[in-house]
C-alpha positions in Angstrom: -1.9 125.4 69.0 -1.3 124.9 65.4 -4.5 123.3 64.6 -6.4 125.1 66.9 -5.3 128.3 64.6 -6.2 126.4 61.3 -9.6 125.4 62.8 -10.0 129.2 63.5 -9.3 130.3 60.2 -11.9 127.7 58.9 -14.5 128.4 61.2 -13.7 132.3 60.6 -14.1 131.4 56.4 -17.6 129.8 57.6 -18.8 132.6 59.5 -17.8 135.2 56.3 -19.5 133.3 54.0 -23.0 132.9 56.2 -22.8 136.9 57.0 -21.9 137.5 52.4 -25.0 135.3 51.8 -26.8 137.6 54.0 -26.9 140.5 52.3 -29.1 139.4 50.1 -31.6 138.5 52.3 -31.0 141.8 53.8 -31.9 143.7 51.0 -34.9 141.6 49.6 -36.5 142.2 53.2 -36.2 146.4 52.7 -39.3 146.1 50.8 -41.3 144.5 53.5 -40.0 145.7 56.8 -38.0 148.9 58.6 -34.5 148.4 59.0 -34.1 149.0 62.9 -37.1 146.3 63.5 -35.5 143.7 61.4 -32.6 144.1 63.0 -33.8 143.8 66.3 -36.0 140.7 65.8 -33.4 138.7 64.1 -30.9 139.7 66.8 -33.1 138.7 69.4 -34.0 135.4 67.0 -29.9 135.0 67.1 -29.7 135.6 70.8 -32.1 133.0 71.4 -30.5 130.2 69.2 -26.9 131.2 71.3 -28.8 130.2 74.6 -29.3 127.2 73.6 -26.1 126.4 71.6 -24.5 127.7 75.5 -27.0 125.0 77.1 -25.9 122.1 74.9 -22.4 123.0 75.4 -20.1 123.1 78.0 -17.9 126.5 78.6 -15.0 124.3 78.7 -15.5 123.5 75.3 -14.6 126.5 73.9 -11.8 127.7 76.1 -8.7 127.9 75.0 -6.2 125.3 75.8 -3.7 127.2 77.2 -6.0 128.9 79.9 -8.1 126.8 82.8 -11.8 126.6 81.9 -14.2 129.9 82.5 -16.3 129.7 85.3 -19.9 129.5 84.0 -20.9 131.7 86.4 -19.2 134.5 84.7 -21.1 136.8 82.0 -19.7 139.1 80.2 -21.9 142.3 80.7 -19.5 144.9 80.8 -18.0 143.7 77.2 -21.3 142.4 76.3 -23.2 145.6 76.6 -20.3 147.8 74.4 -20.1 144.8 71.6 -24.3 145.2 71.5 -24.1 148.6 70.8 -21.1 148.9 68.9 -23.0 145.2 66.7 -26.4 147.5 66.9 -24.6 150.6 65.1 -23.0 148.8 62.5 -26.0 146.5 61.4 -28.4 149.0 61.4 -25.9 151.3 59.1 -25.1 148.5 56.9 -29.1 147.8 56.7 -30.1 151.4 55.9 -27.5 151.5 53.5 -28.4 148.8 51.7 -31.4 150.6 49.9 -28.8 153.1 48.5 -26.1 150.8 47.1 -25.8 147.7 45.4 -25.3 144.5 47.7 -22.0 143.9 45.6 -21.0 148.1 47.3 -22.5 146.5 50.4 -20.5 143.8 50.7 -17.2 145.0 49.8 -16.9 148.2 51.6 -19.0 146.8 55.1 -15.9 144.8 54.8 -13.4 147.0 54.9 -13.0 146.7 58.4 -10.1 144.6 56.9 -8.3 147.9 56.8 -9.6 149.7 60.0 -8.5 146.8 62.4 -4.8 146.9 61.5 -4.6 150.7 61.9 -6.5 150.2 65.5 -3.7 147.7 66.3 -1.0 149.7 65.8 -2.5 152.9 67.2 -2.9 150.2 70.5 0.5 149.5 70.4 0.6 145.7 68.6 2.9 144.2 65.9 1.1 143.3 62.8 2.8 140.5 60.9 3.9 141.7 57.0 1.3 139.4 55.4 -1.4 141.2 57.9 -0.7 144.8 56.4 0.1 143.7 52.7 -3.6 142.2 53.1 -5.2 144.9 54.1 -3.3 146.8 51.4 -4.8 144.7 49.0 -8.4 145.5 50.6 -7.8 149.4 50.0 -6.9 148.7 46.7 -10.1 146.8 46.0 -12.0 149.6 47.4 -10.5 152.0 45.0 -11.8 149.4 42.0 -14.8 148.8 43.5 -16.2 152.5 43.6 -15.0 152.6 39.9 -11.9 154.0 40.0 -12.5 157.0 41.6 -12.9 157.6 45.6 -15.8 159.0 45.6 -19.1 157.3 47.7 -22.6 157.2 47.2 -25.1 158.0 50.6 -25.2 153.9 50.6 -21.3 153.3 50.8 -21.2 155.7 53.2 -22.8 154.1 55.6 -21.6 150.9 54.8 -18.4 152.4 55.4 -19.6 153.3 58.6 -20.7 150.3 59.5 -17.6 149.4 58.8 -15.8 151.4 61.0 -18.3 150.3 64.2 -17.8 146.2 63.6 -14.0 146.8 63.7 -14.7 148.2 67.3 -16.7 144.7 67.8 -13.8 143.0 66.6 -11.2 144.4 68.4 -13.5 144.3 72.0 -14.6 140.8 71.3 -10.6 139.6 70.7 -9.9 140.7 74.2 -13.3 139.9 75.4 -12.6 135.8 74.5 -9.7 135.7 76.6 -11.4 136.0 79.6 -15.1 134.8 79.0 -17.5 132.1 77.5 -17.6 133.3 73.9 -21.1 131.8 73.7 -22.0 133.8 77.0 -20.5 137.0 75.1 -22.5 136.6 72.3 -25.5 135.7 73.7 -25.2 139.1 75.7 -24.3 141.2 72.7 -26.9 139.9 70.4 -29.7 140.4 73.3 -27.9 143.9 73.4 -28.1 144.8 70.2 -32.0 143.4 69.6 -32.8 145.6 72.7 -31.4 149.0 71.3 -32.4 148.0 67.7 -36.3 147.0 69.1 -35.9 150.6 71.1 -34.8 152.7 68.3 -38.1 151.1 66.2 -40.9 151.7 68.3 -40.1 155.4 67.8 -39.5 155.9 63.8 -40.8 152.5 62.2 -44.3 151.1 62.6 -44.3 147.9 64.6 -46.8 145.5 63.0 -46.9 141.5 62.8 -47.9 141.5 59.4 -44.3 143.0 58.4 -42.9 140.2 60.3 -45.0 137.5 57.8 -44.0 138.7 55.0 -39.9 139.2 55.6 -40.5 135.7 57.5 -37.5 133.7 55.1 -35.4 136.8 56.0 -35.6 137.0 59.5 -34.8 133.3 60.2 -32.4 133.0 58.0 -30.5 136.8 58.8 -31.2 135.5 62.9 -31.1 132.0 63.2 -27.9 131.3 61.0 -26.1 134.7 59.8 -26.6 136.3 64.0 -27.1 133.0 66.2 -24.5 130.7 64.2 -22.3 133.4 63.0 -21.6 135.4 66.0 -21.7 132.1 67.7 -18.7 131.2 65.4 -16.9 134.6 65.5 -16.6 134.4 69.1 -15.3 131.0 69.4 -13.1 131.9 66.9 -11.3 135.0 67.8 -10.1 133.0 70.9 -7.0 131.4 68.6 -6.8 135.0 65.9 -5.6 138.5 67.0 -8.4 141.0 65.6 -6.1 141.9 62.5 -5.9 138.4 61.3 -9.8 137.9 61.9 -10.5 140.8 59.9 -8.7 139.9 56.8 -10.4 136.0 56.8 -14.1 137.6 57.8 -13.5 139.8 54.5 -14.4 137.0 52.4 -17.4 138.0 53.3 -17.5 140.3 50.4 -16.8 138.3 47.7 -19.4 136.1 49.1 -22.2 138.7 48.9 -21.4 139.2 45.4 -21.3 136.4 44.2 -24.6 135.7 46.2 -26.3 138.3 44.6 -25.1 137.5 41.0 -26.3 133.8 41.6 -29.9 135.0 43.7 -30.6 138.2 42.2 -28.8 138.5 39.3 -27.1 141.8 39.9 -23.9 142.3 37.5 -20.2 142.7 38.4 -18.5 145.5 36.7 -14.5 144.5 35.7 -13.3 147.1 38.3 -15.5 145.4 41.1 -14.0 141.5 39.9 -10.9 143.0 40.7 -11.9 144.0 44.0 -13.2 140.3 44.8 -9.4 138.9 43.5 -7.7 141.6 45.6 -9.8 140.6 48.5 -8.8 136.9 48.1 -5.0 138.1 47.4 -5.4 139.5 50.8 -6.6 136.5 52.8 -4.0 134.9 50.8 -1.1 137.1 52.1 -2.4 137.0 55.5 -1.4 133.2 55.4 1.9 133.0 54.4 3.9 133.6 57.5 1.8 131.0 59.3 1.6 128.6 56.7 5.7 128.9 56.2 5.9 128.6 60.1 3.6 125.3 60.5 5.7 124.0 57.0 8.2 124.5 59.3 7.5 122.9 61.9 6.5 119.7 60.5 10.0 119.5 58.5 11.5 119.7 62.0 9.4 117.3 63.6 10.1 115.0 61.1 13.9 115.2 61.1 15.9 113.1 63.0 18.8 115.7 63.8 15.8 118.4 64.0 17.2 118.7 67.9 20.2 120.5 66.6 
């Protein structure tokens, strides 16, 4: 179980760092397509990628090893359809927002799920490690940096914020939702969701032409194939071996990701206040590992002790 929860964690790191490299793509493709149609064709791009990572691999494969293998008759719809919408409110937030903000903002505060996750575990009833809630501690504190020192947020970190605040709903359905489904079978229902509202919600207020879909081509197949179809692919698998709070502190990388994407792709600048925020983010992830780290140290000093029986 041990590795299983350090293959997590690395897969969860991978997963951060896809969705931060994102953002840029995100916002370079504002200029050439509306936000709710890019959304829903690279969700439906990602949804299409998950059906057939789900045909090359068995369910078994990704159940976890305590628990018999799911039936692959199973799908997820029930789950499936609120992670869609709950993935569908949150993208199309953080996508909007995007034009208002810097994709350094973007990146930190869409993270600070870090924070809301915790407080939904409590409020459900679950006890949070200390390294868990110093973490998040250390997100909040970034936050204050990152808007310069003061709490007050533009229209753009609003809805990043937001955003925010709908993707910890994801997390928190999807870490129940892994325990009793496929994870590929619940992401390939919440990304087929999610393109299906987004795709809805465009052919009302955006203009739906194929020439848009040209020019944001690079954008859309990266943003679907690798940051929806891999990364919520990975998320899901994931979360089986992480309780939500964990998850959210490790998929906060994501924000020192984005910003250093954009300073390397785009050259956008990081003010002192906002480096600060990237270290207290890594402090956090940090933190989060110590009490498994010091049990798994543990562990192997008892293993390899001959009176370790005692």
């Amino acid at each position: 179980m041990k590795t299983h929860s350090l293959r997590a964690d690395l897969l969860m790191l991978l997963a951060a760092l896809i969705w931060g490299c994102s953002f840029v793509a995100q916002r370079l493709s504002l200029a050439t397509i509306g936000p709710f149609f890019f959304t829903g064709i690279r969700f439906l791009l990602g949804a299409l990628v998950v059906a057939g990572l789900s045909h090359w691999l068995k369910p078994a494969a990704t159940s976890p090893q305590s628990n018999a293998p799911v039936p692959p008759q199973r799908w997820p719809w029930g789950p499936g359809i609120v992670l869609g919408v709950a993935v569908a409110i949150s993208i199309s937030a953080q996508q909007i927002g995007l034009a208002y903000t810097k994709v350094a903002n973007a990146g930190f505060i869409s993270s600070m799920y870090v924070i809301i996750v915790p407080i939904l575990s409590l409020i459900i009833g679950q006890r949070l490690r200390w390294g868990i809630v110093a973490g998040a501690l250390c997100a909040a504190v970034g936050l204050y940096y990152l808007s310069g020192e003061h709490l007050t947020l533009s229209y753009g970190d609003g809805l990043e914020l937001f955003g925010a605040a709908a993707i910890s709903v994801q997390l928190m359905v999807l870490g129940s939702a892994t325990q009793r489904y496929d994870p590929l079978r619940i992401a390939l229902v919440q990304n087929t969701v999610c393109a299906l509202v987004c795709l809805g919600v465009a052919a009302f207020v955006e203009p739906i032409r194929w020439i848009d879909i040209q020019h944001s081509a690079f954008a859309i197949l990266y943003c679907g194939a690798l940051s929806v179809g891999v990364g919520y692919a990975i998320q899901a698998i994931a979360q089986r071996d992480a309780v939500p709070a964990h998850a959210s502190i490790i998929f906060s990388m994501e924000g020192v990701f984005s910003a250093l994407a954009a300073w390397i792709i785009i050259g956008e600048t990081l003010s002192l206040p906002a480096i600060w925020g990237c270290a207290l983010v890594v402090i956090g992830c940090v933190l989060s590992q110590v009490t498994p780290l010091r049990r798994r140290m543990s562990g192997s000093s008892q293993a390899s002790s001959p009176i370790s029986g005692k």
